[in-house]
C-alpha positions in Angstrom: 62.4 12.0 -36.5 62.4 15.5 -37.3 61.9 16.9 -41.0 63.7 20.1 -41.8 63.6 22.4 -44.7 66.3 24.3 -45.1 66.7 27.3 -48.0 70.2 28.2 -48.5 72.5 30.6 -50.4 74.7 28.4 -53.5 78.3 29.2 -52.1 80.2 27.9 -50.0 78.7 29.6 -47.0 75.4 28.3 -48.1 76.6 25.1 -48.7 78.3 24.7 -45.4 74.9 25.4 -44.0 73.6 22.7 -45.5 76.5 20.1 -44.5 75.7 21.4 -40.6 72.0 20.1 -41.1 73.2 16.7 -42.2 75.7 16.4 -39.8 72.5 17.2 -37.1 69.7 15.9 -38.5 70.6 13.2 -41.1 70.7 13.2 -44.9 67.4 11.9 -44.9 65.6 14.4 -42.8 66.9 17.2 -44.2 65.5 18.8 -47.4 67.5 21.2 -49.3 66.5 24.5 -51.2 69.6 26.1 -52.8 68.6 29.5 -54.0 70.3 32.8 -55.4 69.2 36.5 -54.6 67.1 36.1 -57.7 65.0 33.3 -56.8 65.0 33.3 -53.0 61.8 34.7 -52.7 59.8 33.3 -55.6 61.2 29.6 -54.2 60.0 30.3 -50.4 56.7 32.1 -51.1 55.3 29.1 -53.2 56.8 26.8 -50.3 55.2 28.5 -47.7 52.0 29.2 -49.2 51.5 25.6 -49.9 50.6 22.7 -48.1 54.1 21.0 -48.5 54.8 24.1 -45.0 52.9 22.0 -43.0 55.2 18.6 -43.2 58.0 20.0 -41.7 58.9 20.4 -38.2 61.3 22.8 -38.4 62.7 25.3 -41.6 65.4 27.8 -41.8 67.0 30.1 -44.3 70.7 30.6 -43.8 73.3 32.6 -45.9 70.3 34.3 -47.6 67.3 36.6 -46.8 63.8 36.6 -47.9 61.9 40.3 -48.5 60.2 42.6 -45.5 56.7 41.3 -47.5 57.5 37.7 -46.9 58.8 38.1 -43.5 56.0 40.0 -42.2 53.8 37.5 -42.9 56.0 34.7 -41.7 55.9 37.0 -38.5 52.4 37.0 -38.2 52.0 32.9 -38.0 55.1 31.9 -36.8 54.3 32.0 -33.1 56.0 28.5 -32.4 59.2 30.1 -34.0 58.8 27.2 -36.8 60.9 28.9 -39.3 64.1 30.5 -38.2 66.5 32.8 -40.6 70.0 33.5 -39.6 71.8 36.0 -42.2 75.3 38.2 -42.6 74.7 40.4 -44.9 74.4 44.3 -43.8 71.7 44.7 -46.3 69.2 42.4 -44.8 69.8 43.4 -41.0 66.1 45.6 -41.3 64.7 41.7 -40.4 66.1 41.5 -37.2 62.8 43.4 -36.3 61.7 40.1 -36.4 62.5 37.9 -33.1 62.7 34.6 -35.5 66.0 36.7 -37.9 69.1 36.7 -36.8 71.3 39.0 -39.3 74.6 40.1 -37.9 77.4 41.0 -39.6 79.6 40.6 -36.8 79.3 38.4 -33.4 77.5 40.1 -30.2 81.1 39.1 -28.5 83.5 40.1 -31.5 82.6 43.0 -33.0 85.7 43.1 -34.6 86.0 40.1 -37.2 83.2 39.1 -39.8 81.1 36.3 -39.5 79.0 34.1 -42.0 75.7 32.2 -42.2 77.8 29.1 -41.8 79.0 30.2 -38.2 75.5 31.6 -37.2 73.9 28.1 -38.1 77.0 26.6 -36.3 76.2 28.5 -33.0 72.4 28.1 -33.3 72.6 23.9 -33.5 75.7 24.4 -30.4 73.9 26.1 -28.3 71.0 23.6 -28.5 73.7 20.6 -28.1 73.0 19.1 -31.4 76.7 18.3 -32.2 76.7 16.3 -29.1 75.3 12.9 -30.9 79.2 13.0 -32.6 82.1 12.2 -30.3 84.3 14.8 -29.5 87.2 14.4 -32.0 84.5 14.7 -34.9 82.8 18.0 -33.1 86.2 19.2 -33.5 86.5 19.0 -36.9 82.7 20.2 -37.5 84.2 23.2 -35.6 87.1 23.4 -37.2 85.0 23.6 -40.9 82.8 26.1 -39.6 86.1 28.7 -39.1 87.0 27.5 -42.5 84.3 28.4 -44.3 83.9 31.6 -42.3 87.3 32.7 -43.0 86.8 32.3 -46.6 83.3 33.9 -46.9 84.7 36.9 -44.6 87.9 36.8 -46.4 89.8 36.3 -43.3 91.7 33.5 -45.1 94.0 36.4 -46.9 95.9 37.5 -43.8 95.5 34.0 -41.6 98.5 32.2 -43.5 98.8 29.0 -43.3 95.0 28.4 -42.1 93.8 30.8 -44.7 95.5 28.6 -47.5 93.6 25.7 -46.4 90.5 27.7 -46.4 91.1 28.9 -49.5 91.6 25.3 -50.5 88.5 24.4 -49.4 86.7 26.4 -51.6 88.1 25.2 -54.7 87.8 22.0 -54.1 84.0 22.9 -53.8 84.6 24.3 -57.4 86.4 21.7 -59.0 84.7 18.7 -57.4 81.0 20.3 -57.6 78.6 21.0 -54.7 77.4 16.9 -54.5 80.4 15.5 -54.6 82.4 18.6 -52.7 79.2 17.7 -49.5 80.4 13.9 -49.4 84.6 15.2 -49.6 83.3 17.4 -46.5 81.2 15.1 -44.4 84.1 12.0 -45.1 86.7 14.1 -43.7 84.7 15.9 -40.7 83.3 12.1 -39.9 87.0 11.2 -39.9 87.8 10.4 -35.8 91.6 9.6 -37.0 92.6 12.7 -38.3 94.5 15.3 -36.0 94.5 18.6 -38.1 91.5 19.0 -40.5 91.1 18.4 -43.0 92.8 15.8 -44.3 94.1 16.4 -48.2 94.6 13.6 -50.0 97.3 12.9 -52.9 95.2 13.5 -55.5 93.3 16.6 -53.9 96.6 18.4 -54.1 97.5 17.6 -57.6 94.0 18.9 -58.4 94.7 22.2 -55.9 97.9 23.2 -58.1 96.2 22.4 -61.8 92.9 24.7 -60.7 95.7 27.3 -59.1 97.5 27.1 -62.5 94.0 27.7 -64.0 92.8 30.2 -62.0 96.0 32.3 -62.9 95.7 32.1 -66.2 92.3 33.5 -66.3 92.9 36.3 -64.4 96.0 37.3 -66.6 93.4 36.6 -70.0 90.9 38.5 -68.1 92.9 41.4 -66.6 93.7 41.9 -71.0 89.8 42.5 -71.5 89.4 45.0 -68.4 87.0 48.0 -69.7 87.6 51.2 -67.1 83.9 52.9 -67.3 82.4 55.6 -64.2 79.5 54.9 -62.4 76.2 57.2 -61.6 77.8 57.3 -58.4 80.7 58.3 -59.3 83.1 56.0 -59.2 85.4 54.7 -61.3 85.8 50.7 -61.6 86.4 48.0 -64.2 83.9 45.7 -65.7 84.8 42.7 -67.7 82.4 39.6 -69.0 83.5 36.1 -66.8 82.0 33.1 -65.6 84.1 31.8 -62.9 86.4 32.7 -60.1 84.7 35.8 -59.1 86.2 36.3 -55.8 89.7 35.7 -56.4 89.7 37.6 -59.7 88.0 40.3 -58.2 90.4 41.2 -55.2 93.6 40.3 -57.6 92.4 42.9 -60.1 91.5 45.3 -57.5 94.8 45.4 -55.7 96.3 45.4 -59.5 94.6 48.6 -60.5 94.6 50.5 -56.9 93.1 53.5 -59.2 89.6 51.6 -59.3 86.9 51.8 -57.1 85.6 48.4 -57.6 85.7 45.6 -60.1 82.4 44.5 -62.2 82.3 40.6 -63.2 79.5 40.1 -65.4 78.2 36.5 -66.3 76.2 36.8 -68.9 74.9 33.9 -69.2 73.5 33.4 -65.7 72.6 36.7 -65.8 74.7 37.6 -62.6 77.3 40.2 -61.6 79.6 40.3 -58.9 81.1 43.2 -56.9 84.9 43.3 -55.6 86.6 46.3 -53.8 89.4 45.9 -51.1 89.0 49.9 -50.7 87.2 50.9 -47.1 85.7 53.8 -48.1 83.0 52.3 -50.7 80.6 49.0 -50.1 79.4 47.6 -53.0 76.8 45.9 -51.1 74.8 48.5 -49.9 76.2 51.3 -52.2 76.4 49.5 -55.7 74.5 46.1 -55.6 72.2 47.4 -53.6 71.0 49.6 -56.6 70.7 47.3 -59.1 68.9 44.3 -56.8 71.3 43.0 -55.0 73.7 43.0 -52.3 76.2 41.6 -50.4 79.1 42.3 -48.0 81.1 45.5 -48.2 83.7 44.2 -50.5 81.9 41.6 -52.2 78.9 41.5 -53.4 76.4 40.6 -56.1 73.2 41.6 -58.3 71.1 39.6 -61.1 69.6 41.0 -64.6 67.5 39.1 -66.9 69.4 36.9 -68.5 66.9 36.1 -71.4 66.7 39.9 -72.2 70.0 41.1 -72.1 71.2 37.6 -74.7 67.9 38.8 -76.7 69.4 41.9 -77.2 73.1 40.8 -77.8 71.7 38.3 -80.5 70.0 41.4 -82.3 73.1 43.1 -82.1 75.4 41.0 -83.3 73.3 39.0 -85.8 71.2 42.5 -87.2 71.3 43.1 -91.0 73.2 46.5 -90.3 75.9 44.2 -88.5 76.3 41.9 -91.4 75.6 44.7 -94.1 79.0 46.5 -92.9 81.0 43.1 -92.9 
């Protein structure tokens, strides 16, 4: 039995990486990294460098992308094409000098439409005939999560109607229900021979759906009050606003709200993360903006970190300086 290491982004694109190696390889054979731009590399270099490397058969990165350091070396041993990296982001595609990366941001066959780590994964494992152990109704439904996932990660799900609601359902039932509990939702309704249109929402998915969508709006309304309109070194103009949750939704709703922004600025301070909306074509905020602070990301949507521990040191001395409580 084969052991496989997998490092994967924390979304759902990076999750639904993860539910492909179970559905192939088995929960227990699989060992799962999840990792954020921040971390990515510090997590795979210590793992590589050590001698837990050498008890796995196989190890891939999907959704995420380690640094030209790390993958030159990787390079250099990896003549048995042990690890393999598939990515989607336009700011990694410099690996595909290696032969072991895969970063596209669109399909050799469909230049067209975006595609996602999930789909690359998806195409990888087909093409080897690894989905071929489930019957046929079931490699439908693995099939038909793969396009889901995709068309939320791409945002295809805006303009697919009644397929894009359900990916966009998707999605937050990975937010409300959490990723450990959202994997065994996913795997119970793709492992589901009996059902004829995937997936599957129960009764009480659907009462959760419309309480999160009532949620969801109200936090965008709270957050659109709190909007700050600042201009960038670049130039731009965009709004930045402190939130926690919802980046993706929030981001696009604000931006087609205030067409006289550039981009939208989501900063959660207390991850120490900030996410990067636009629905304009003539600025990406993954290799234009993120890309400058440390991040990156798609052309409209994208992400960087800061130090967390810093930036709340500094708040804390703001708020809490003798000056500050002096004036009150």
């Amino acid at each position: 039995m084969s052991k496989i290491k997998l490092f994967t982004h924390t979304d759902l694109d990076g999750i639904g990486c993860a539910i492909l190696g179970y559905l192939v390889f088995g929960r227990e054979s699989v060992d799962v990294e999840y990792c954020d731009y921040s971390n990515v590399n510090e997590k795979f270099r210590k793992f590589y460098y050590s001698h837990e490397f050498d008890k796995y058969d196989k190890v891939f990165i999907t959704d995420i992308s380690i640094c030209d350091e790390l993958a030159a070396k990787v390079d250099f041993d990896n003549e048995e094409q042990k690890v393999k990296l598939f990515d989607h982001h336009a700011t990694a595609v410099g690996l595909n000098q290696f032969k072991w990366c895969i970063v596209c941001e669109t399909l050799p066959n469909d230049s067209f439409y975006k595609t996602c780590g999930t789909e690359l994964f998806y195409l990888y494992l087909d093409g080897r005939d690894l989905f071929k152990k489930h019957i046929e109704r079931i490699q439908k439904n693995i099939a038909a999560f793969t396009y889901l996932v995709r068309d939320w990660d791409t945002w295809r799900w805006k303009y697919n109607g009644v397929n894009g609601i359900i990916a966009k359902h998707v999605n937050t039932l990975r937010d409300i229900y959490g990723r450990d509990e959202f994997i065994e939702w996913a795997l119970y309704q793709i492992k589901r021979a009996d059902v004829m249109n995937f997936p599957d929402f129960s009764v009480s998915d659907k009462i959760v759906l419309n309480l999160k969508q009532r949620e969801i709006n109200s936090y965008i309304d709270e957050k659109d009050t709190q909007l700050t309109v600042k201009t960038d070194k670049f130039g731009y103009t965009y709004g930045v606003l402190f939130a926690e949750k919802y980046f993706s939704e929030m981001g696009n709703t604000l931006c087609e709200k205030h067409p006289e922004l550039d981009y939208i600025a989501m900063i959660d301070i207390s991850n120490g993360r900030v996410s990067y909306r636009t629905v304009k074509g003539e600025i990406n905020v993954g290799s234009e903006i993120a890309h400058a602070y440390g991040g990156g990301g798609h052309p409209k949507a994208a992400g960087s970190t800061f130090d967390k521990d810093q930036i709340q040191c500094t708040v804390h001395g703001l708020i809490f300086s003798d000056k500050q409580h002096n004036e009150l």
